[in-house]
C-alpha positions in Angstrom: 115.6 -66.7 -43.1 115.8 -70.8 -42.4 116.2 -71.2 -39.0 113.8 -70.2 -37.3 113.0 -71.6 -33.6 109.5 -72.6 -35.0 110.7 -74.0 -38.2 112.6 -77.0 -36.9 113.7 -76.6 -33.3 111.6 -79.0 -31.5 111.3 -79.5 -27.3 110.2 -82.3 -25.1 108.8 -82.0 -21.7 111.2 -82.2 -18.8 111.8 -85.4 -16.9 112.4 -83.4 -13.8 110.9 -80.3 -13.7 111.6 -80.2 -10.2 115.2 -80.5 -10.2 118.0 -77.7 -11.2 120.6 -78.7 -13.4 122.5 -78.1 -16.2 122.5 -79.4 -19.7 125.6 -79.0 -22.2 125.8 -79.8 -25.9 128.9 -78.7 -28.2 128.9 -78.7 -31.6 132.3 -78.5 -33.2 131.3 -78.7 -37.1 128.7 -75.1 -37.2 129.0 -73.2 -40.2 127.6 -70.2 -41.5 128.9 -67.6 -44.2 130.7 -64.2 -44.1 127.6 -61.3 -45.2 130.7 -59.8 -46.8 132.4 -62.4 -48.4 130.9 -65.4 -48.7 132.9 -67.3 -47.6 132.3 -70.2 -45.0 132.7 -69.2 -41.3 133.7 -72.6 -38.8 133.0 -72.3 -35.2 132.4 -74.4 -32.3 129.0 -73.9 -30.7 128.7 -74.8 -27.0 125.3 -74.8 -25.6 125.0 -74.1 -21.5 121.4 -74.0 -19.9 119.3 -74.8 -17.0 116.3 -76.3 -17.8 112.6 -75.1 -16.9 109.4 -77.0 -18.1 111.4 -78.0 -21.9 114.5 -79.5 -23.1 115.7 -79.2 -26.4 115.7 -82.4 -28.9 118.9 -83.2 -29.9 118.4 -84.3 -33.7 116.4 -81.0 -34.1 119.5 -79.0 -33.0 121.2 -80.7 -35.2 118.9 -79.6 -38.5 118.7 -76.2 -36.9 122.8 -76.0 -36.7 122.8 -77.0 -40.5 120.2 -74.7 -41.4 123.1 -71.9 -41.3 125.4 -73.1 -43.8 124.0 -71.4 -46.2 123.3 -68.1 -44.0 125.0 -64.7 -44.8 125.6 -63.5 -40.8 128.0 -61.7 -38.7 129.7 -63.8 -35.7 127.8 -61.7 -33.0 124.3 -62.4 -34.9 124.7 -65.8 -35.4 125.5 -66.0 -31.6 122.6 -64.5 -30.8 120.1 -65.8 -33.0 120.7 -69.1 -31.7 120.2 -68.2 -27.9 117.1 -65.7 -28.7 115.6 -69.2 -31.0 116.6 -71.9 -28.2 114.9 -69.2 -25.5 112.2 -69.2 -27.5 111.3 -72.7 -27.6 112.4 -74.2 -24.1 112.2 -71.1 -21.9 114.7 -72.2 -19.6 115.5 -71.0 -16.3 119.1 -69.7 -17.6 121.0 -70.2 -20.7 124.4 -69.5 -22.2 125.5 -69.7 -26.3 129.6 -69.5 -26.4 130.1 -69.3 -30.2 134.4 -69.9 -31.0 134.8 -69.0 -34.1 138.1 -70.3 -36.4 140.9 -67.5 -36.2 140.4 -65.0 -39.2 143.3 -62.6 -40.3 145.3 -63.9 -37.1 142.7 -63.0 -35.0 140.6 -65.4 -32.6 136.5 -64.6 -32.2 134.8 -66.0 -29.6 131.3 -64.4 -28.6 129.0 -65.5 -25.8 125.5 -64.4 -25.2 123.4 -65.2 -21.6 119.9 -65.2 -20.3 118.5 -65.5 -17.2 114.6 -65.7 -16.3 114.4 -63.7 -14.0 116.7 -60.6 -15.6 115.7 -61.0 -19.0 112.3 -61.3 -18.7 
């Protein structure tokens, strides 16, 4: 599958490694497709995280985002996915992926998957 952490998720070094803080990036235009239907799936994607040694490059969040357009996943995978790739190339100290997915059948999704260094590790 495109989208990979590897395949175009880039990091840069930290510009103070020894401060704790907290980085935020929302995407309001994701997409990625029903695995039933086919059908394009819309969500906002907010990204929540604590930096360690790495942060993540914005322009390659950007490809990465796009590179699910044209992915067959369920809601909870997609989520998921995109912490378990953004933990994989910036190791931070703690992270958080909140995917809101548009309302389907009258019904609102919203799905949020966490790490933390020093429980998930």
């Amino acid at each position: 599958m495109k989208g990979q952490a590897g395949e175009i998720l880039e990091a840069f070094e930290n510009p103070r490694p020894g401060r704790r803080y907290t980085i935020e990036f929302t995407c309001r235009e994701f997409t990625s497709l029903c695995p039933l239907t086919g059908q394009p799936d819309f969500a906002t994607i907010v990204i929540r995280y604590v930096p360690s040694g790495k942060c993540v490059e914005l322009k390659s969040l950007k490809h990465y985002f796009r590179s699910f357009r044209d992915t067959g996943a369920f809601f909870e995978e997609v989520t998921n996915r995109i912490l378990d790739d953004l933990v994989t190339v910036c190791a931070p100290l703690e992270m958080a992926v909140i995917g809101r997915f548009n309302v389907r059948g009258g019904i609102e999704h919203e799905i949020t998957a966490k790490y933390d260094c020093e429980r998930d590790t």
